[in-house]
C-alpha positions in Angstrom: -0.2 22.4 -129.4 0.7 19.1 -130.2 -2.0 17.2 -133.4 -1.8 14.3 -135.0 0.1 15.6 -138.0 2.9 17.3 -135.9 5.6 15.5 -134.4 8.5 16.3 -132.5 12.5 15.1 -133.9 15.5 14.3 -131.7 19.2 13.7 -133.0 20.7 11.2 -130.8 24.9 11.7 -131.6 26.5 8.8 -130.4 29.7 7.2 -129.9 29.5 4.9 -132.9 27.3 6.8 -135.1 24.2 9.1 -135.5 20.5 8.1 -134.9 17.1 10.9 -135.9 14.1 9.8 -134.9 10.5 11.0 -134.6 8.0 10.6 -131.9 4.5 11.4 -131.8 2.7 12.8 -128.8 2.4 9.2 -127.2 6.5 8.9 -127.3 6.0 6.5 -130.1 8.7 6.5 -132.5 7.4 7.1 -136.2 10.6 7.7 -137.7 14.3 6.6 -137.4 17.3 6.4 -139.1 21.2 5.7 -138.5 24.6 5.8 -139.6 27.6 4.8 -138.4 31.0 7.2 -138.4 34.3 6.2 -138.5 36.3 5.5 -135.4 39.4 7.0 -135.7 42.8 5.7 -133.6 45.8 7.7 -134.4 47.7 6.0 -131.7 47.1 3.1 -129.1 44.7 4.9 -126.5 43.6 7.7 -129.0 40.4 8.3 -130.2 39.2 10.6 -132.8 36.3 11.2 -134.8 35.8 13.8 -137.5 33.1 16.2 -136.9 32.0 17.0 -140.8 31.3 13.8 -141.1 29.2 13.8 -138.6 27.4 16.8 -139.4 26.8 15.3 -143.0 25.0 12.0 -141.3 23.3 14.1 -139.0 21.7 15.9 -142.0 21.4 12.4 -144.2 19.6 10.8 -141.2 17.2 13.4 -140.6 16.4 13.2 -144.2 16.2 9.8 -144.7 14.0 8.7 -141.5 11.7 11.9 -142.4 11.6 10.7 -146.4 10.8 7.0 -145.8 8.1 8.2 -142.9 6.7 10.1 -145.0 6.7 13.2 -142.8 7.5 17.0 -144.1 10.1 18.8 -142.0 6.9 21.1 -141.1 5.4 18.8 -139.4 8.4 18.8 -136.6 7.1 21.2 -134.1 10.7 21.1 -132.1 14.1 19.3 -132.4 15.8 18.5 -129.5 19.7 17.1 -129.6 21.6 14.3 -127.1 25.0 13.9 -127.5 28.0 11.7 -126.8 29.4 13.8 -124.0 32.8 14.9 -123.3 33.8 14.3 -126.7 35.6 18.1 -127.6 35.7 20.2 -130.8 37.2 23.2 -131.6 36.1 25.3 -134.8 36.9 28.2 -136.7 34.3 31.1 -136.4 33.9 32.3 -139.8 34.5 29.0 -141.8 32.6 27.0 -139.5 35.5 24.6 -140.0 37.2 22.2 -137.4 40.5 23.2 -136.7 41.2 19.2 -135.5 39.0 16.0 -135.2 37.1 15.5 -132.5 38.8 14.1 -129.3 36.2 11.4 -127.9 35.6 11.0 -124.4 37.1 7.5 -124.4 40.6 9.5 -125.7 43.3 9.0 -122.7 46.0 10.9 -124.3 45.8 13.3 -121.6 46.4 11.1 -119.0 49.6 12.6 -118.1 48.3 16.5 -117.4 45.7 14.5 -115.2 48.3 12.9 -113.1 49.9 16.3 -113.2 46.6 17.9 -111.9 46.5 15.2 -108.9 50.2 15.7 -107.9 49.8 19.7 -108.1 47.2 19.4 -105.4 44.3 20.9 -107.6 42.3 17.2 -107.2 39.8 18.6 -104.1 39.4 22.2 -105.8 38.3 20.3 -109.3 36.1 18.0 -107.4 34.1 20.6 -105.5 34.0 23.0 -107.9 32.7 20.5 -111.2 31.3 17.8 -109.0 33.9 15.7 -111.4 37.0 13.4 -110.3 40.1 14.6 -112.7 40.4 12.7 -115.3 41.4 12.4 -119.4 37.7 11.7 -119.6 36.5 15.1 -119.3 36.7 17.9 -121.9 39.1 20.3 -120.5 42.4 18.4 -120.9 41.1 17.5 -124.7 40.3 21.4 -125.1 43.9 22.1 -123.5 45.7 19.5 -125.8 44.2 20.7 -129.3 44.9 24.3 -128.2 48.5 23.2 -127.8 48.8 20.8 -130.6 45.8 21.3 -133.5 47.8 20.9 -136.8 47.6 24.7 -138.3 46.9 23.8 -141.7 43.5 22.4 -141.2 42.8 26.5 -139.9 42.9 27.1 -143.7 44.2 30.6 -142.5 45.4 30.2 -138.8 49.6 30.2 -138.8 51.5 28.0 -136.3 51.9 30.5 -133.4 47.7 32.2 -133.7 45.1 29.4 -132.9 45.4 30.6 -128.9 45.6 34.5 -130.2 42.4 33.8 -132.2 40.5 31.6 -129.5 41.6 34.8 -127.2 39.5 36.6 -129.6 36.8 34.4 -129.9 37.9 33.5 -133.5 37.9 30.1 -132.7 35.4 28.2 -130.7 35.2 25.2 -128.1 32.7 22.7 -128.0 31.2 19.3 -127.0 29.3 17.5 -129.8 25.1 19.3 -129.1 27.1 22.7 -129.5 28.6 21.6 -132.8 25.0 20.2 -134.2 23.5 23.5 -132.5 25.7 25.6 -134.5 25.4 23.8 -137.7 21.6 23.5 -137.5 21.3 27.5 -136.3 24.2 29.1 -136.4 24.2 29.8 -132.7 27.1 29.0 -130.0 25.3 27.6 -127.0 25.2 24.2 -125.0 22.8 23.1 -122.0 23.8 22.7 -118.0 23.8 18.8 -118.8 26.8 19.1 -121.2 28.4 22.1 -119.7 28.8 20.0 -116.1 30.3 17.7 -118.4 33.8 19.9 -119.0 35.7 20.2 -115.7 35.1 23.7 -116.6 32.0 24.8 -115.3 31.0 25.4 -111.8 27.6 23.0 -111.2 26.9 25.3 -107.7 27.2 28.7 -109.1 26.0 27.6 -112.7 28.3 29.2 -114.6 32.2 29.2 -116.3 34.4 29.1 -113.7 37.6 31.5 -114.1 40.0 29.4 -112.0 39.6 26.2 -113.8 39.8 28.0 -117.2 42.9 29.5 -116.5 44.1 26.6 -115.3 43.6 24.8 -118.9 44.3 27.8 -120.5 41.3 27.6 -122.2 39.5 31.2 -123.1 36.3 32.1 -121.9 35.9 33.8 -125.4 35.9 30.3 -127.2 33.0 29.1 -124.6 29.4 28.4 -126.0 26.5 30.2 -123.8 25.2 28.0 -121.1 20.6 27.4 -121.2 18.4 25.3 -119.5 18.2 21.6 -121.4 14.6 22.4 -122.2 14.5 26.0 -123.2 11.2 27.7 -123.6 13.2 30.5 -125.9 14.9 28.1 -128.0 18.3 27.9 -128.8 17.3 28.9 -132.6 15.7 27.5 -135.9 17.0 25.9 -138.4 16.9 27.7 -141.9 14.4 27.5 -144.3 16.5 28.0 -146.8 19.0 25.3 -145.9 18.9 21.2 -145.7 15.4 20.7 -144.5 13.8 23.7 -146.0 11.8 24.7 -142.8 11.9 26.9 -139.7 11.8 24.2 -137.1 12.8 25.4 -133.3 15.8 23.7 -132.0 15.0 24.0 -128.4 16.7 20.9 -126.3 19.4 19.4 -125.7 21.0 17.5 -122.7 23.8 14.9 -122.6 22.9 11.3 -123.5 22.8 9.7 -119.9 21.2 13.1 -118.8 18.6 12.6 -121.6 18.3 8.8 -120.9 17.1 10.5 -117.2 14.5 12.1 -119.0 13.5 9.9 -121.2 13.0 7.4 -118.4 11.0 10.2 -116.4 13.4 10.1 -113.7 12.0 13.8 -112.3 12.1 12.8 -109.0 14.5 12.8 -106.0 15.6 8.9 -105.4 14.7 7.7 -109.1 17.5 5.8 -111.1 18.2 4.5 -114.4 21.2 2.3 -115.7 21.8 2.9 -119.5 23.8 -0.3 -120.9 26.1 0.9 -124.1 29.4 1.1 -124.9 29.7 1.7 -121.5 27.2 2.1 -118.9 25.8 4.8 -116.5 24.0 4.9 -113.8 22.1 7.8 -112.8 20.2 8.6 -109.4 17.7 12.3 -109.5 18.7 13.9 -105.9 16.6 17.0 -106.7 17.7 20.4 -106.3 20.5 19.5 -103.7 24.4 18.7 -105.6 25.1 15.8 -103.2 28.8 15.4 -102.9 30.6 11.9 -103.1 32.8 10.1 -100.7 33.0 7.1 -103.1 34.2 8.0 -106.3 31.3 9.2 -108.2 30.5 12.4 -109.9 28.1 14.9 -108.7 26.6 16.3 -112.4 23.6 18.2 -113.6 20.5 16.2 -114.3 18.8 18.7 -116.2 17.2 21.6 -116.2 13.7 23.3 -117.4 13.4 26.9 -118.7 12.6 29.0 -114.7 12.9 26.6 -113.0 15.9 25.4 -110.4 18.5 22.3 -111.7 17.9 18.6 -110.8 21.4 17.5 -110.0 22.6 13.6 -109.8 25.2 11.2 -108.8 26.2 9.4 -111.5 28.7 6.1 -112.0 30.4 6.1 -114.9 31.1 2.6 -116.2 33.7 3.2 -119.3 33.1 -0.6 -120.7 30.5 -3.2 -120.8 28.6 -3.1 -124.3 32.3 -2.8 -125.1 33.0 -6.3 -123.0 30.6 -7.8 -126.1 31.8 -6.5 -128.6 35.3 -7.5 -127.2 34.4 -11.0 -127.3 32.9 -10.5 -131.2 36.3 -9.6 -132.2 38.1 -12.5 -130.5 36.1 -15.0 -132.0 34.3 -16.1 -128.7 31.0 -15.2 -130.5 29.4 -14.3 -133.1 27.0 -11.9 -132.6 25.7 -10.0 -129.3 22.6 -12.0 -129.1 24.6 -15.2 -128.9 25.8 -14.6 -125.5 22.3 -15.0 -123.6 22.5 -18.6 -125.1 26.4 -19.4 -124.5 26.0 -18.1 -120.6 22.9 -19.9 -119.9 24.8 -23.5 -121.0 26.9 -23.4 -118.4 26.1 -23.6 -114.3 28.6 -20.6 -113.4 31.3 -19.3 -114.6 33.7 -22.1 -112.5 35.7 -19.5 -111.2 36.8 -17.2 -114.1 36.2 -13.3 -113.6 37.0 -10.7 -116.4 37.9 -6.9 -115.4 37.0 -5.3 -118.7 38.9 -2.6 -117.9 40.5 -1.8 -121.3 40.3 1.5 -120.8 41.5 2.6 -117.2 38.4 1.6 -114.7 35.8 4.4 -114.0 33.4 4.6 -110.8 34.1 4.0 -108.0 38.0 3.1 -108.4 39.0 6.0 -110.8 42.1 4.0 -112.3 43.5 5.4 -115.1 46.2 3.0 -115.6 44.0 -0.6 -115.0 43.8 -2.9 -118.0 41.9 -5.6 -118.9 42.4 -8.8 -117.0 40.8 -12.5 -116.9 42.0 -14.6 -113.7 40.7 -18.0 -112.1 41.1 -19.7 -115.4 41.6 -23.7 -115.3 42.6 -26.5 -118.3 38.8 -26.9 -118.1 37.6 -23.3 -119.0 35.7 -23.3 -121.9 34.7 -20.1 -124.3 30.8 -20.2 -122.2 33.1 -19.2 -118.5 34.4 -16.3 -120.2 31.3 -15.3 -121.9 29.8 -15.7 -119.0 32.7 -14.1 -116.7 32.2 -11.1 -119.3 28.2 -10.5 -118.5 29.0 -10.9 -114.9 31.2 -8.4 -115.1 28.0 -5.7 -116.4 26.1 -6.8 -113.4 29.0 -6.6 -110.6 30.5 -3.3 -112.3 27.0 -1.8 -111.9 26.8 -3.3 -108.4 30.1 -1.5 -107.3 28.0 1.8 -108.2 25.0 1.3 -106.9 26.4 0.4 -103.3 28.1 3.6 -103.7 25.3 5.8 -104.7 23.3 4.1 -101.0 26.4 5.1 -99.6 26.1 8.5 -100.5 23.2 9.6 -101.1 21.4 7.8 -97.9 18.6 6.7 -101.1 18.0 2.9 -101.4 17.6 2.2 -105.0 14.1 0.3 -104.6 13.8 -0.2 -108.7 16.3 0.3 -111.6 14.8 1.8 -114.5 17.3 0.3 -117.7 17.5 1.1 -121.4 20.4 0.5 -123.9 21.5 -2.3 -126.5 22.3 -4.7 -123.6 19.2 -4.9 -122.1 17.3 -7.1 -124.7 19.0 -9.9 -123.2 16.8 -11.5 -120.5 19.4 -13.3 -119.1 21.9 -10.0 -117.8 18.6 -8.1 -116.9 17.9 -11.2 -114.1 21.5 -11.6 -113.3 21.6 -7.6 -112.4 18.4 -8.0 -110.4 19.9 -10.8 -108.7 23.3 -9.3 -108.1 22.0 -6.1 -107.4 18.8 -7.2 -104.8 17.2 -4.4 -106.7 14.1 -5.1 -109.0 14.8 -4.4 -112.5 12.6 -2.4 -115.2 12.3 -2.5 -118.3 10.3 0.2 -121.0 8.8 -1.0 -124.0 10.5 1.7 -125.7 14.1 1.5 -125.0 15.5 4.4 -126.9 15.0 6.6 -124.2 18.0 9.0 -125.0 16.7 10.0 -127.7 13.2 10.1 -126.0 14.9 12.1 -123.7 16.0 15.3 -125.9 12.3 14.9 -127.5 11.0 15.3 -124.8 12.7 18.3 -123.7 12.4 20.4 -126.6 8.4 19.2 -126.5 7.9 20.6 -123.4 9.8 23.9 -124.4 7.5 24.8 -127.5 4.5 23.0 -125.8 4.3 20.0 -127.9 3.6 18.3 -124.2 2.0 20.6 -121.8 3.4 18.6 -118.2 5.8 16.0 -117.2 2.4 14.0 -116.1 2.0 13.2 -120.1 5.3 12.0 -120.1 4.9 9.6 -117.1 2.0 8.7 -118.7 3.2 7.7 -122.2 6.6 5.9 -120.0 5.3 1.9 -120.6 6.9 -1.3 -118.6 8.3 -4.3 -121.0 8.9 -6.5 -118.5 10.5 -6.8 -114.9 13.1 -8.8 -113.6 12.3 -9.4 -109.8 15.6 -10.4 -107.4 16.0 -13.7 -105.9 17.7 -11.7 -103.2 20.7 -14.9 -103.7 23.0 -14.4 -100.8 24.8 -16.7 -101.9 26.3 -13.9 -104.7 27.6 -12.1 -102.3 30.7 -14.5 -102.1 31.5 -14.2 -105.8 30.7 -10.4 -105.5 33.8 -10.0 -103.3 35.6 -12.1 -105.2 34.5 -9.7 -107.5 36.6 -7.5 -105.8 40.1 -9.0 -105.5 39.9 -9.4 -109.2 39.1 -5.6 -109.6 42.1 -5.0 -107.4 44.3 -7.6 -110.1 43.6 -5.3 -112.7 44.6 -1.8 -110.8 48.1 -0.5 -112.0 48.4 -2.5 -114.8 50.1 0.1 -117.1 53.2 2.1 -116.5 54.7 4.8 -117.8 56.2 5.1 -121.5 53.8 2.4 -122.8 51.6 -0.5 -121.9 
């Protein structure tokens, strides 16, 4: 039962680096650290991180925010776990070493066996099976490629020819980044639904591994972590009391990080959304207990899933670059810090015609194209730096647009209110300019970490830190709302929007950029 000395801890894994923080039983955060991890690109287009680093900052986070809060590792009733997903491991067994680095979800080094996949015919077996469109995104090509090509040495023991005999034996293990911090924190092999959906292995209907689609990759069903509930009354395990925080503390959450956002922004209901603004941004709509497939190029994915009770599936748009766009601009010299933008893209009337595709990376929901690159058009002598900032927080807003029309188309479900969380968000002047775009009201939470609110709150509700969802919509706070204008007048730049989008398709061809 939850007091006010107990508390409940969630590691938030993320894409640039690894968050801990505390919250008390009003969601308030008491305690929160972070450290960044180094991105690593081997070659253009690959993306690596190493996972022992990352198990090291998860364990210097969790003891630095618990240190300078003052707070015993005792006084965590739970820890829950959100993760960057996609992003695919392999380990040995015994060592509890990485056979590789990671391979991040942003990797496209697989792009090739995807294209492979789509050619074969194997696009509309993938897609009913996983909910998922085939892409390098997902984990199963990244699982595929390190089976084929981990370097041997880093085994310690493994020769050339036996990392597939040993994963045949379950000598070697698979896993997205929760089932890494899992095992590390309780020696246990298990992810949630949220994560598992995530793999273009798993079948979202049936709940479970699927052996086609393993085959397929040749990826062993021995290597696999065990698939529970996101919130799991029987925990996944505890961490050691003999090890780094010298306490028995119930690890007994986890979900994916737009999954967790979900939860975090107490989206438990058919017909609720959230838009989380990072790196990239994802937009999430609860359609209860029913998978609802896609005609428009977005995935159908687990929302979650409480311990006895039946899964909350999703549709979800998966936007692979608009905290990215800003950062983009940072390293060109157009700015100088994020916060500069509100500033430079309210000095200006419009953007005077420029639009910027930000699709660096192959463009995500709804067009699915691998090979579209980055593009500016409708530049003049007269465009100034404040256009293309501009241009570039338009792009957010019409990206998220492109989603959102799908979702309606979909799911039937008018988004009525869009609940929104991430880095982005503090700036007032993209949260209008969605509204506006988007004729859809625009929320705001006073407290905007929600992912990591979101694996709190799960492994809360497991060990019974929080006794109903109720508490949680009770402690969920509004910051401030951005109401539409309802402008019809964007709806001529939105489908100009478009014939910039379609600019940008195709850009890269084979044997290079």
């Amino acid at each position: 039962m939850a007091s006010d000395e107990t508390y409940v801890g969630s590691i938030d894994q993320g894409t640039t680096g690894t968050r801990f923080m505390v919250f008390d039983h009003a969601g308030t955060v008491v305690a929160n650290a972070y450290e960044k991890h180094e991105q690593i690109y081997p070659e253009p287009g690959w993306v690596e991180h190493d996972p022992l680093e990352i198990w090291e900052n998860t364990k210097s986070v969790i003891r630095s925010a618990l240190d300078d809060a003052g707070i015993d590792a005792e006084q965590l009733e739970a820890l829950g776990v959100t993760n960057q997903r996609e992003t695919t491991l392999l380990w040995d067994r015994d060592t509890g070493k990485p056979v590789h680095n990671a391979i991040v979800w942003q990797d496209r080094r697989t792009t090739d066996r995807v294209e492979r996949l789509e050619e074969d015919g194997k696009t509309d077996e993938i897609r009913s099976k996983t909910g998922l469109e085939p892409d390098a995104y997902f984990s199963a090509t990244k699982a595929e490629w390190l089976l084929d090509n981990a370097d041997p040495i880093k085994t310690q023991r493994a020769r050339p020819a036996d990392l597939r005999d040993r994963a045949d034996d379950g000598e070697i293990l698979f896993g997205t980044v929760d089932s890494w911090l899992v095992y590390n924190l309780t020696g246990e092999h298990i992810t949630d639904v949220t994560n598992a959906s995530r793999t273009m292995l798993f079948d979202i209907r049936e709940m479970e591994w699927d052996d086609d689609l393993c085959a397929e990759f040749d990826v062993p069903q021995a290597m696999l972590p065990e698939v529970r509930p996101s919130s799991d009354d029987e925990t996944y395990g505890s961490t050691d009391s003999d090890g780094f925080l010298g306490a028995e503390v119930p690890v007994a959450g986890a979900l994916g990080d737009q999954q967790a956002a979900l939860f975090g922004q107490t989206c438990f209901d058919a017909g609720d959304a959230k838009n989380t603004y990072g790196t990239g941004s994802f937009f999430l709509l609860n359609t209860g207990n029913e998978a609802v497939d896609s005609e428009h190029g977005l995935l159908t994915t687990v929302g979650f899933q409480r311990s006895g009770e039946p899964v909350q599936y999703a549709l979800e748009g998966a936007i692979f670059v608009t905290g990215a766009a800003i950062e983009w601009l940072s390293d060109m010299d157009l700015i100088e810090d994020a916060g500069e933008t509100e500033t430079l893209a309210r000095s200006v009337d419009s953007t005077d015609g420029v639009y910027v595709v930000p699709a660096f990376t192959g463009l995500g929901a709804p067009h699915w194209n691998q090979r579209a690159r980055g593009t500016i058009v409708g530049m003049t002598r007269g465009t100034r730096k404040e256009h293309v900032v501009r241009a570039t927080l338009e792009s957010i807003a019409y990206q998220t647009r492109d989603v959102a029309e799908a979702m309606e188309a979909d799911s039937g479900i008018e988004v009525e209110s869009l609940r929104v969380d991430g880095g982005a968000v503090k700036n007032n002047f993209l949260c209008q300019l969605q509204a506006d775009i988007l004729g859809t009201d625009i929320v705001r939470p006073v407290v905007d970490e929600t992912t990591a609110l979101g694996s709190a709150y799960a492994a809360g509700l497991a060990v019974g830190y929080w006794e109903t969802v109720d508490e949680l919509r009770d402690n969920w706070q509004v910051d401030r709302e951005f109401e539409t204008a309802g402008d019809g007048a964007l709806d001529a730049k939105y489908d100009r929007w478009q014939d910039a989008v379609e600019r940008s398709l195709d850009w890269a061809q084979e044997g290079g950029d």
